[in-house]
DSSP file (Angstrom, degrees, kcal/mol; ACC not computed):
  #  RESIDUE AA STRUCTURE BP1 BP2  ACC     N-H-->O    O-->H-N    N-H-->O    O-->H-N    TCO  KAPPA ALPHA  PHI   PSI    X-CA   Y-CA   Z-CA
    1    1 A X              0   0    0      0, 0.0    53,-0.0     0, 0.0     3,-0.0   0.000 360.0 360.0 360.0 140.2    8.7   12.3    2.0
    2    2 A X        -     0   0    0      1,-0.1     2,-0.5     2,-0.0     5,-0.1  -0.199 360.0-100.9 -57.7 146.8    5.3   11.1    0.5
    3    3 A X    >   -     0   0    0      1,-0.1     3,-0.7     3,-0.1     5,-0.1  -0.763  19.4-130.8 -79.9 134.5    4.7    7.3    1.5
    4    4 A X  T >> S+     0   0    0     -2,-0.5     4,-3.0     1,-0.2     3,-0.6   0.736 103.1  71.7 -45.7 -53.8    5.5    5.1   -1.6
    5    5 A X  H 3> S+     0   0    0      1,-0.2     4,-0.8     2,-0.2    -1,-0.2   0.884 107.5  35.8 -28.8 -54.0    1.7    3.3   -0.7
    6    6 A X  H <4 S+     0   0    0     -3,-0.7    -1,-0.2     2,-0.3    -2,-0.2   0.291 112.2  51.8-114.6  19.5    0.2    6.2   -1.9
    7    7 A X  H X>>S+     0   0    0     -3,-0.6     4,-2.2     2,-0.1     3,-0.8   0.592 109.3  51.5 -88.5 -56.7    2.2    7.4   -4.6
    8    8 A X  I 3X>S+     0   0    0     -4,-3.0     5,-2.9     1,-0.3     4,-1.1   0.807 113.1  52.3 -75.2  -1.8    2.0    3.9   -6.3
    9    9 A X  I 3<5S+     0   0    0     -4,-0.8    -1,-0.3     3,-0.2    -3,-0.2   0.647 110.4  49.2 -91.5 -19.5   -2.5    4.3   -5.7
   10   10 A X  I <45S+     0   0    0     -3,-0.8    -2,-0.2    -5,-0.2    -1,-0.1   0.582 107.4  45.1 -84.5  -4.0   -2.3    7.3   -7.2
   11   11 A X  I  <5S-     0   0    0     -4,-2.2    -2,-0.2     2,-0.1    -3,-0.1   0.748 117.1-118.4 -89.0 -39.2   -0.3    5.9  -10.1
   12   12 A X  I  << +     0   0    0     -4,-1.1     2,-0.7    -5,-0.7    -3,-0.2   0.804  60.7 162.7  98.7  35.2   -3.1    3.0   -9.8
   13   13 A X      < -     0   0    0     -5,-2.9     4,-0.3    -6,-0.3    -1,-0.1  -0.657  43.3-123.1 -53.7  80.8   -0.2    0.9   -9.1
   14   14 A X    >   -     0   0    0     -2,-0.7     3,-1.8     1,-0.1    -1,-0.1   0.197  19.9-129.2 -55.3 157.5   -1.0   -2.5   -7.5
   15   15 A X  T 3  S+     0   0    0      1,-0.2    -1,-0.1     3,-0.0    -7,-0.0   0.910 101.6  65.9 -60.3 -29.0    1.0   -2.7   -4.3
   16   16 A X  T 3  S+     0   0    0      2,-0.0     2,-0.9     1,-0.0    -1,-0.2   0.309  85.5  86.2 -46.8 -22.8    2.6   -6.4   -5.2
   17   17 A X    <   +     0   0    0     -3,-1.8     3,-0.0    -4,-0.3    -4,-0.0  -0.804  46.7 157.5-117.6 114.2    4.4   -4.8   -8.0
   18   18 A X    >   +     0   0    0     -2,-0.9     3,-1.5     1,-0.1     4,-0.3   0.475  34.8 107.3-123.8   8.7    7.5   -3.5   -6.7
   19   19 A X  T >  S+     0   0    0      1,-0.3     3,-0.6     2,-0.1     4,-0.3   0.899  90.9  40.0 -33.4 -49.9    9.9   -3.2  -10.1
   20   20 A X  T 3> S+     0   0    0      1,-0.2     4,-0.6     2,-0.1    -1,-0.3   0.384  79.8 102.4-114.2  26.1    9.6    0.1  -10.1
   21   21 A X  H <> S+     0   0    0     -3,-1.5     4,-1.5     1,-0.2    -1,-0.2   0.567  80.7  56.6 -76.5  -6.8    9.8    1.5   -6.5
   22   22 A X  H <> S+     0   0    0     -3,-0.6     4,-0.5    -4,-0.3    -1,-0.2   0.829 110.9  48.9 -88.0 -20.8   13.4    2.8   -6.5
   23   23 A X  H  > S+     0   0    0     -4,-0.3     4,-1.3     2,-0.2    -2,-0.2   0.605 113.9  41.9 -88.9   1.7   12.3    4.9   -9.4
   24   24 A X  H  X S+     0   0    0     -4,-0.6     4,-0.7     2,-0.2    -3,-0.2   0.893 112.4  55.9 -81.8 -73.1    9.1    6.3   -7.9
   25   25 A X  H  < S+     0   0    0     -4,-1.5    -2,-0.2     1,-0.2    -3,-0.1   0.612 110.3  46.2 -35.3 -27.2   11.1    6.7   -4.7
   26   26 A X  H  X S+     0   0    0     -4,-0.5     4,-1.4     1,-0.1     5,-0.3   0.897 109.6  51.0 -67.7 -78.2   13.3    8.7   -7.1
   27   27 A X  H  < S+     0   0    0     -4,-1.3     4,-0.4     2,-0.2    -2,-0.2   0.524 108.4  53.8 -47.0  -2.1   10.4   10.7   -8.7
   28   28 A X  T >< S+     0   0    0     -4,-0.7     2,-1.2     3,-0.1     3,-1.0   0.186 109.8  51.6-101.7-131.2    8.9   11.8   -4.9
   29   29 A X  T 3> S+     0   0    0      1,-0.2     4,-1.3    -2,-0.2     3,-0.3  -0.463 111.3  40.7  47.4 -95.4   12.1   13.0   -4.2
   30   30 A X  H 3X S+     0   0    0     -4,-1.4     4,-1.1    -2,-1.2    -1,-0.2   0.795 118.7  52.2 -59.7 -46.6   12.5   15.2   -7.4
   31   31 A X  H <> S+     0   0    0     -3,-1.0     4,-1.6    -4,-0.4    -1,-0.3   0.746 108.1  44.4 -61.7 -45.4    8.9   16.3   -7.0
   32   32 A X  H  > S+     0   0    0     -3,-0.3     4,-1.9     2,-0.2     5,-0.5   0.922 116.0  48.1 -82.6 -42.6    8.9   17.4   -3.5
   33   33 A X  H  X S+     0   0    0     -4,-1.3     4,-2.1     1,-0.3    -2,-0.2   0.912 115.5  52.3 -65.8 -40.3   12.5   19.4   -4.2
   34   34 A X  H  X S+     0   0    0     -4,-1.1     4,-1.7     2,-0.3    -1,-0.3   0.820 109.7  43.0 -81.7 -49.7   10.6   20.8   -7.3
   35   35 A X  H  X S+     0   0    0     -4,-1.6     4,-1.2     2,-0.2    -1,-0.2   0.791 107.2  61.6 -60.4 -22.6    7.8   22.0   -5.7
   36   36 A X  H  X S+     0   0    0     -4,-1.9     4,-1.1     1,-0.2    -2,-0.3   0.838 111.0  42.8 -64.8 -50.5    9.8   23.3   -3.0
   37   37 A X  H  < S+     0   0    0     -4,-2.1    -2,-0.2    -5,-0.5    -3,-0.2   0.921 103.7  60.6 -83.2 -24.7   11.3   25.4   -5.4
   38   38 A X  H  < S+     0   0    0     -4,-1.7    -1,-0.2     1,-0.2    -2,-0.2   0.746 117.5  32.1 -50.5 -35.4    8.6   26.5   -7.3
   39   39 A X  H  < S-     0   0    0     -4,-1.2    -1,-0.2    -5,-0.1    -2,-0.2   0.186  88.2-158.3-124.2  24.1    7.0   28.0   -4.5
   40   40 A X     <  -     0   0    0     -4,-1.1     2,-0.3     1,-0.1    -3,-0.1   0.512  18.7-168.2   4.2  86.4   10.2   29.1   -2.6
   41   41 A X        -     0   0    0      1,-0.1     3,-0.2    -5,-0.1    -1,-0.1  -0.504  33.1-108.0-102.3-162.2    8.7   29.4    0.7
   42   42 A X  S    S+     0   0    0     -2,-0.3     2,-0.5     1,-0.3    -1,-0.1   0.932 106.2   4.0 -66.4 -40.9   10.4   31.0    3.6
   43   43 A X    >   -     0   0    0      1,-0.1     3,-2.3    -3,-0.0     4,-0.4  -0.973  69.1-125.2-140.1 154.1   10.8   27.9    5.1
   44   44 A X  G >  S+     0   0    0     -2,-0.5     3,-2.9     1,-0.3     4,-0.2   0.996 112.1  68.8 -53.4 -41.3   10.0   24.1    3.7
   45   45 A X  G >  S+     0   0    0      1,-0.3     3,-1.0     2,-0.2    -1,-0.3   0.717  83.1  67.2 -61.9  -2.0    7.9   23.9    7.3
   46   46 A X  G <  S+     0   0    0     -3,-2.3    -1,-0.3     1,-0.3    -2,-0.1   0.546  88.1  62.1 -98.7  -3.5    5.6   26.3    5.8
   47   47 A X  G <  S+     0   0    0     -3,-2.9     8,-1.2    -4,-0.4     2,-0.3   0.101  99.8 103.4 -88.8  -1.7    4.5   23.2    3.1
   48   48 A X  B <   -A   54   0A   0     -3,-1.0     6,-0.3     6,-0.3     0, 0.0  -0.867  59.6-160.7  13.3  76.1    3.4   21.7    6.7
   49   49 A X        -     0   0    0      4,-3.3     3,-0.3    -2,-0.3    -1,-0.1  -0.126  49.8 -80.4 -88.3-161.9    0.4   21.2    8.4
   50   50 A X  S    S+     0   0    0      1,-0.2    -1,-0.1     2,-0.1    -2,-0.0   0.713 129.5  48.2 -34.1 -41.4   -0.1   20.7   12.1
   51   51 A X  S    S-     0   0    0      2,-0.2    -1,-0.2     3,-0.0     3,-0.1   0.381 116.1-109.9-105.8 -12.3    0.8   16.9   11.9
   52   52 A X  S    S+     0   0    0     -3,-0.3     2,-0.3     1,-0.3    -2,-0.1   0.948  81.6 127.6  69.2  39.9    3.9   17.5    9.8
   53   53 A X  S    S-     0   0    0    -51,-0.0    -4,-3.3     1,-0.0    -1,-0.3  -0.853  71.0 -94.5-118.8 146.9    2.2   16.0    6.9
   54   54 A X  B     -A   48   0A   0     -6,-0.3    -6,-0.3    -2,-0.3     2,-0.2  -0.383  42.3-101.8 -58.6 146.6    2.1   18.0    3.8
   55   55 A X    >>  -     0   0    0     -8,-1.2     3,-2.4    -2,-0.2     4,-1.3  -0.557  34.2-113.2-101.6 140.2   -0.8   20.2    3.1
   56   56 A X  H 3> S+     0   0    0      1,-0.3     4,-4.5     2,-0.2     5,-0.4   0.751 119.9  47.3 -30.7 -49.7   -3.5   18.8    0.3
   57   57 A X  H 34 S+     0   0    0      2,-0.2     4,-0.4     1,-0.2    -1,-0.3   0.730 120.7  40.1 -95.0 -11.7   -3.0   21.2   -2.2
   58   58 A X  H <> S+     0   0    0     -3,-2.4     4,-1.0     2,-0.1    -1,-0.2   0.986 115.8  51.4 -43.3 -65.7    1.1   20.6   -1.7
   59   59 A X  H >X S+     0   0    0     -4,-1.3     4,-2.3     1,-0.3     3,-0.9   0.931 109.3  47.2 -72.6 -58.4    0.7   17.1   -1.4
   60   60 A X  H 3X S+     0   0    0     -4,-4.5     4,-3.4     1,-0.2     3,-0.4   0.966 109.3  56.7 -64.4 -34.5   -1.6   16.6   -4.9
   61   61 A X  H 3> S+     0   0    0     -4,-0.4     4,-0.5    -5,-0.4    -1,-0.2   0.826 107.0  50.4 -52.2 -38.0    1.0   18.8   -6.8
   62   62 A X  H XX S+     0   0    0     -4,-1.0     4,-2.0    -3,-0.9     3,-0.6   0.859 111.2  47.3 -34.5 -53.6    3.5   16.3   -5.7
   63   63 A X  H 3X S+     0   0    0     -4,-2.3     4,-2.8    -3,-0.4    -2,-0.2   0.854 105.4  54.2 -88.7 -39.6    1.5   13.9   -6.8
   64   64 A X  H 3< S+     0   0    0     -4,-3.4     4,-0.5     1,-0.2    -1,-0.4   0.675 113.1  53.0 -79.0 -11.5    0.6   15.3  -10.3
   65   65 A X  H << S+     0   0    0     -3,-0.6    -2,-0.2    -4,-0.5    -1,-0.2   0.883 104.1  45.2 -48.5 -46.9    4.2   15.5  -10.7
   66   66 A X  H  X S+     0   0    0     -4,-2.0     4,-1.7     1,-0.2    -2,-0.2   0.740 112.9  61.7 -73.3 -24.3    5.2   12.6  -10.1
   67   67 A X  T  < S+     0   0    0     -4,-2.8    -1,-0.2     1,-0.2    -2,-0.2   0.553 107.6  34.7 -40.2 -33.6    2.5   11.4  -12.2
   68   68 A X  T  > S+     0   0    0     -4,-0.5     4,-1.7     3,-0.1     3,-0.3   0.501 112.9  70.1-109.1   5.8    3.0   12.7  -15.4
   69   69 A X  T  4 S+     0   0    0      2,-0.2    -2,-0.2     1,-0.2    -3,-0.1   0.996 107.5  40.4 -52.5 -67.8    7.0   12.0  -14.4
   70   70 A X  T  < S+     0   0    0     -4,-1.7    -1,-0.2     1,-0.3     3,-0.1   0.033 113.4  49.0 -92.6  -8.2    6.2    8.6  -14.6
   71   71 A X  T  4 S+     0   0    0     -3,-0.3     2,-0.6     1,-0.2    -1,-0.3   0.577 119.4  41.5-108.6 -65.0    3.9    8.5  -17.7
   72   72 A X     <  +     0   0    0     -4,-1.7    -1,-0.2     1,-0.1     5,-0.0  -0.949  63.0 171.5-120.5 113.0    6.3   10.4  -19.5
   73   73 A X        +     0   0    0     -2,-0.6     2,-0.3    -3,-0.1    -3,-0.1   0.263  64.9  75.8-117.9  20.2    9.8    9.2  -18.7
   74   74 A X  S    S-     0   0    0      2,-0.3     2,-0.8    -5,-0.1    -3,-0.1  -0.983  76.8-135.7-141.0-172.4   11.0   11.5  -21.6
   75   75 A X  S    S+     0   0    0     -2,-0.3     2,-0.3     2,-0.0    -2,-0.0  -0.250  89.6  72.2-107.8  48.8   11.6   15.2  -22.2
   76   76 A X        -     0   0    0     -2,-0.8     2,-0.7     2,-0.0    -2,-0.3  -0.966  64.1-161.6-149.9 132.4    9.9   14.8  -25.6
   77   77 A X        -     0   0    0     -2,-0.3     2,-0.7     2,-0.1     4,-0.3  -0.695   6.5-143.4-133.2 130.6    6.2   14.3  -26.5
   78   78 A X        +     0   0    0     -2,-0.7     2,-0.4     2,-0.1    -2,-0.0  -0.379  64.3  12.7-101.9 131.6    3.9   13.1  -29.6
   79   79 A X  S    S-     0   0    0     -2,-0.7     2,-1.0     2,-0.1    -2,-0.1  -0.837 109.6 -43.0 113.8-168.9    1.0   14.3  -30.5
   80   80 A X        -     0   0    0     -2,-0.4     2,-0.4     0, 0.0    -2,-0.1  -0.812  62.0-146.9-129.2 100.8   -0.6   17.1  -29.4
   81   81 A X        -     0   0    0     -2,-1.0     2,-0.1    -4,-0.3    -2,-0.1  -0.712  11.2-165.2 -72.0 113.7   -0.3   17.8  -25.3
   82   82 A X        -     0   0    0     -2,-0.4     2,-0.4     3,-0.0    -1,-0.0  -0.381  17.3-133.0 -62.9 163.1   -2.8   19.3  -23.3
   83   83 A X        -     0   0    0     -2,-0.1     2,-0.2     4,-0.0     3,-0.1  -0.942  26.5-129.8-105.4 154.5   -2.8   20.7  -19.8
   84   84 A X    >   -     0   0    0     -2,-0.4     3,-0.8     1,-0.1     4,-0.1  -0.717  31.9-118.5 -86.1 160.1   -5.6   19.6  -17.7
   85   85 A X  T 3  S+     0   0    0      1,-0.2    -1,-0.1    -2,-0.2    -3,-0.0  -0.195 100.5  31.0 -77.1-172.4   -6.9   22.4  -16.4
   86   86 A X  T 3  S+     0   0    0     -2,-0.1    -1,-0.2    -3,-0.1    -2,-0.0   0.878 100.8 137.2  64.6  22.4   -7.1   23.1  -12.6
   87   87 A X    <>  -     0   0    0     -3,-0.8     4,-0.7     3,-0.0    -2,-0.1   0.435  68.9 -49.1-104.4-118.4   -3.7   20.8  -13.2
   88   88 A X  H >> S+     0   0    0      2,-0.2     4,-4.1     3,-0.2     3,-0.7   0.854 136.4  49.9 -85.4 -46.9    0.2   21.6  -11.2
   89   89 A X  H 3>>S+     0   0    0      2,-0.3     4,-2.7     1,-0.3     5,-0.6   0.998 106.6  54.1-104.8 -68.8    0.5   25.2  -12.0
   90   90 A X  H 345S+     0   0    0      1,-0.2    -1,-0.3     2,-0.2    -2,-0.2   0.791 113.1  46.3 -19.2 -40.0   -3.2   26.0  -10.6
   91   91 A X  H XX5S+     0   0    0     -4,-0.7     4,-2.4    -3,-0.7     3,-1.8   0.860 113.3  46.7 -87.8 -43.9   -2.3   24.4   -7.5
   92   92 A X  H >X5S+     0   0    0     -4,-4.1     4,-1.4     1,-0.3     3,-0.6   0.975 107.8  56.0 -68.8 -26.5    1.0   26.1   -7.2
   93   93 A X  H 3<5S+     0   0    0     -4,-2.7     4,-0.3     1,-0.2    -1,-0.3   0.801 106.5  48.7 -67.1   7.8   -0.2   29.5   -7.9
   94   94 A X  H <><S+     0   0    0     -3,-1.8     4,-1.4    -5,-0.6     5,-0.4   0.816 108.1  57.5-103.8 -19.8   -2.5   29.3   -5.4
   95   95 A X  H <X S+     0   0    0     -4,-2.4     4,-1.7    -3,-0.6     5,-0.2   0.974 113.3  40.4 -15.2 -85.2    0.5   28.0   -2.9
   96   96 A X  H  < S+     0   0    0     -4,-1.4    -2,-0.2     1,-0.2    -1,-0.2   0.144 119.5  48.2-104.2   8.9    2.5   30.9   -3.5
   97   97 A X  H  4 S+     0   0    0     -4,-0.3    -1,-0.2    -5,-0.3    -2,-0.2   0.794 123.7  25.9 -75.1 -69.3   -0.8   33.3   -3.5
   98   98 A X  H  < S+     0   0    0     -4,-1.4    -2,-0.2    -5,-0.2    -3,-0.2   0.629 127.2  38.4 -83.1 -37.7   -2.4   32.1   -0.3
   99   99 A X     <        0   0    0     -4,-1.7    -3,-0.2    -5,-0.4    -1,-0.1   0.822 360.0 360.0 -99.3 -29.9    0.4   30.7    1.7
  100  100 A X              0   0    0     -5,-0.2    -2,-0.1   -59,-0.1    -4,-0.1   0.389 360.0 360.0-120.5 360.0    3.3   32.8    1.3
Protein backbone atom coordinates (compact mmCIF):
# COMPACT_ATOMS: atom_id res chain seq x y z
CA UNK A 1 0.00 0.00 0.00
CA UNK A 2 1.34 3.60 -0.96
CA UNK A 3 2.35 5.55 2.27
CA UNK A 4 -0.54 8.07 3.19
CA UNK A 5 2.76 10.90 3.49
CA UNK A 6 3.01 10.77 -0.01
CA UNK A 7 -0.29 10.46 -1.27
CA UNK A 8 -1.40 13.49 0.81
CA UNK A 9 2.15 15.58 -1.07
CA UNK A 10 1.01 14.65 -4.06
CA UNK A 11 -2.46 15.87 -3.39
CA UNK A 12 -0.36 19.03 -1.98
CA UNK A 13 -2.00 18.10 1.18
CA UNK A 14 -0.35 19.62 4.40
CA UNK A 15 0.54 16.72 6.60
CA UNK A 16 -1.39 18.47 9.93
CA UNK A 17 -4.61 18.06 8.09
CA UNK A 18 -5.86 14.69 8.79
CA UNK A 19 -9.94 15.00 8.05
CA UNK A 20 -9.59 13.23 5.24
CA UNK A 21 -7.15 10.37 5.71
CA UNK A 22 -9.58 7.49 6.05
CA UNK A 23 -10.90 8.58 2.71
CA UNK A 24 -7.45 8.82 0.94
CA UNK A 25 -6.63 5.65 2.70
CA UNK A 26 -9.78 4.46 0.93
CA UNK A 27 -8.82 5.97 -2.55
CA UNK A 28 -5.03 4.14 -2.42
CA UNK A 29 -6.83 1.10 -1.86
CA UNK A 30 -9.28 1.42 -4.89
CA UNK A 31 -6.36 2.70 -6.99
CA UNK A 32 -3.93 0.09 -6.40
CA UNK A 33 -6.84 -2.78 -6.94
CA UNK A 34 -7.72 -0.70 -10.17
CA UNK A 35 -4.54 -0.61 -11.52
CA UNK A 36 -4.00 -4.17 -10.71
CA UNK A 37 -6.72 -4.88 -12.85
CA UNK A 38 -6.10 -2.75 -15.60
CA UNK A 39 -2.98 -4.31 -16.28
CA UNK A 40 -3.78 -7.90 -15.15
CA UNK A 41 -0.44 -9.06 -14.58
CA UNK A 42 0.52 -12.61 -14.02
CA UNK A 43 1.13 -11.89 -10.63
CA UNK A 44 0.63 -8.48 -8.39
CA UNK A 45 4.66 -9.18 -7.60
CA UNK A 46 5.29 -8.31 -11.13
CA UNK A 47 4.08 -4.35 -10.07
CA UNK A 48 7.37 -4.87 -7.74
CA UNK A 49 10.67 -3.76 -7.88
CA UNK A 50 13.60 -5.28 -6.07
CA UNK A 51 12.74 -3.51 -2.68
CA UNK A 52 9.11 -4.53 -2.86
CA UNK A 53 8.20 -0.96 -3.49
CA UNK A 54 6.05 -0.38 -6.51
CA UNK A 55 7.70 0.52 -9.73
CA UNK A 56 7.59 4.55 -10.79
CA UNK A 57 5.50 4.24 -13.64
CA UNK A 58 2.96 1.86 -11.35
CA UNK A 59 3.38 3.95 -8.46
CA UNK A 60 2.48 7.54 -10.43
CA UNK A 61 -0.65 5.88 -12.04
CA UNK A 62 -1.69 5.17 -8.61
CA UNK A 63 -1.16 8.37 -7.84
CA UNK A 64 -2.99 10.05 -10.82
CA UNK A 65 -5.78 8.05 -9.76
CA UNK A 66 -6.12 8.73 -6.65
CA UNK A 67 -5.70 12.22 -7.69
CA UNK A 68 -8.33 12.98 -9.84
CA UNK A 69 -10.42 10.43 -7.35
CA UNK A 70 -10.13 12.97 -4.96
CA UNK A 71 -10.72 16.12 -7.04
CA UNK A 72 -13.63 14.67 -8.47
CA UNK A 73 -15.57 12.85 -5.74
CA UNK A 74 -18.40 12.41 -8.38
CA UNK A 75 -19.11 10.31 -11.38
CA UNK A 76 -20.37 13.50 -13.26
CA UNK A 77 -18.38 16.43 -14.64
CA UNK A 78 -19.04 20.24 -15.83
CA UNK A 79 -17.57 21.77 -18.31
CA UNK A 80 -15.67 20.52 -20.79
CA UNK A 81 -12.90 17.65 -19.49
CA UNK A 82 -9.66 17.07 -20.84
CA UNK A 83 -7.17 14.31 -20.55
CA UNK A 84 -3.72 15.45 -19.88
CA UNK A 85 -1.81 13.94 -22.09
CA UNK A 86 1.06 11.46 -21.14
CA UNK A 87 -1.81 11.09 -18.22
CA UNK A 88 -3.18 7.19 -16.49
CA UNK A 89 -3.76 5.42 -19.63
CA UNK A 90 -0.17 6.36 -21.19
CA UNK A 91 1.37 4.97 -18.21
CA UNK A 92 -0.67 1.88 -18.16
CA UNK A 93 -0.26 1.09 -21.73
CA UNK A 94 3.08 1.12 -21.43
CA UNK A 95 2.73 -1.33 -18.13
CA UNK A 96 0.98 -3.84 -20.02
CA UNK A 97 3.40 -3.31 -23.17
CA UNK A 98 6.70 -3.41 -21.49
CA UNK A 99 6.16 -5.43 -18.46
CA UNK A 100 3.90 -8.17 -19.22
Amino acid sequence: MLDLSLVKKHLNIESEFTDDDFYICNLIEVAEEAVKNAVMPDSPDDLLDEDGDYLPNVRHAILLLIGTWYANRESVAYGIPNKVPHGFDFLIQQIKTYHF
